[in-house]
C-alpha positions as CSV (number, residue, x, y, z in Angstrom):
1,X,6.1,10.2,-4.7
2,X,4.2,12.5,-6.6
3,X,0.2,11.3,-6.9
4,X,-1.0,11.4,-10.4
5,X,-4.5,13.7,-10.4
6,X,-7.3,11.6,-8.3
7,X,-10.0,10.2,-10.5
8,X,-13.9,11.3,-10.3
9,X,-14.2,7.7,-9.4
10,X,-11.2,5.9,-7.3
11,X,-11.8,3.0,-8.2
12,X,-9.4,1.6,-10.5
13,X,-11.9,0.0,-13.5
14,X,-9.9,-3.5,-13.4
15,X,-10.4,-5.6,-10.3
16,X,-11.8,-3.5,-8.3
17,X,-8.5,-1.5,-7.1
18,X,-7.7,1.9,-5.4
19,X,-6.6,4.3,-8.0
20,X,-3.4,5.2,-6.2
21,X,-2.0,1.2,-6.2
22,X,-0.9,1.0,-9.8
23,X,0.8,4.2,-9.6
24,X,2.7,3.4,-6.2
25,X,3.8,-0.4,-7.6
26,X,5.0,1.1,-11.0
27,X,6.7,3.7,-8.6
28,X,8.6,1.1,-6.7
29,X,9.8,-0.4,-9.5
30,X,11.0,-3.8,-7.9
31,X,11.8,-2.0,-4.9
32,X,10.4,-2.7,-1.3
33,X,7.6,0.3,0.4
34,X,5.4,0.4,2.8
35,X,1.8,2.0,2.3
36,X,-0.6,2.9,4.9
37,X,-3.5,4.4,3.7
38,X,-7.1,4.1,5.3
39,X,-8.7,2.8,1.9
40,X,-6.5,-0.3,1.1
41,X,-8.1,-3.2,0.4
42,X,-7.8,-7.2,0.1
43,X,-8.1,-6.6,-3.8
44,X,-4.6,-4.1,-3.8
45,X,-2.7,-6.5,-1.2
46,X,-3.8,-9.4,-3.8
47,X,-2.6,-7.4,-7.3
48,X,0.5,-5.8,-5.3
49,X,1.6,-9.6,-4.8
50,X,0.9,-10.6,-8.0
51,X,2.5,-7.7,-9.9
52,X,5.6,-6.6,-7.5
53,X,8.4,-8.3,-7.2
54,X,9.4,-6.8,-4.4
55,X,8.7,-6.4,-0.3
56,X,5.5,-4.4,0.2
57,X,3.8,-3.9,3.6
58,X,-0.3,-2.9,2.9
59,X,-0.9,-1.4,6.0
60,X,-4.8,0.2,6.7
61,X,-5.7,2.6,9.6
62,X,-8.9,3.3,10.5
63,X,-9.1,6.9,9.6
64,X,-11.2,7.7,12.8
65,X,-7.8,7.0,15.1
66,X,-4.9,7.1,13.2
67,X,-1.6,5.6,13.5
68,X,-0.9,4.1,16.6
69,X,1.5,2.6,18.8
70,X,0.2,-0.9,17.3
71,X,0.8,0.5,14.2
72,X,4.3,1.5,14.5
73,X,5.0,-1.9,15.9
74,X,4.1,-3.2,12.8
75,X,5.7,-1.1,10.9
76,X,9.3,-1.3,12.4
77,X,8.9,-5.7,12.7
78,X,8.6,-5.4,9.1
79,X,11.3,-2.8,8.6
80,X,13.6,-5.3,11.0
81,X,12.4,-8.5,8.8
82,X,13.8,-7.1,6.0
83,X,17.2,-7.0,7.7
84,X,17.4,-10.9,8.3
């Protein structure tokens, strides 16, 4: 997906959210994603399931490692839940 332009401040001003969730949930449209970013928070897991009515997977690494094999574990369960 293409990012809109980061914000001075990103924050999103309502509830506390990162500026990039809006943009990815309207981007989805319905449809299920994963994100893993090392800034998401409770606050964007809690408006993602409020305001998509699709699968989403909310996945944070800690920017100091990266992704790893823990990670990808969780990533492919979630891929293979979808299948059931």
């Amino acid at each position: 997906m293409d990012w809109p332009q980061r914000p001075d401040d990103p924050t999103d001003e309502w509830f506390g959210l990162h500026w990039k969730t809006r943009p990815l949930t309207e981007w989805a449209a319905g449809r299920s994603f994963i994100w893993i970013d090392d800034e998401i928070t409770d606050r964007d897991r809690e408006w993602v399931s409020a305001h998509h009515r699709g699968r989403a997977l909310l996945h944070h690494v800690d920017p100091r490692i990266g992704l790893q094999r823990n990670d990808f574990e969780t990533l492919i369960e979630w891929i293979a839940a979808a299948d059931n």
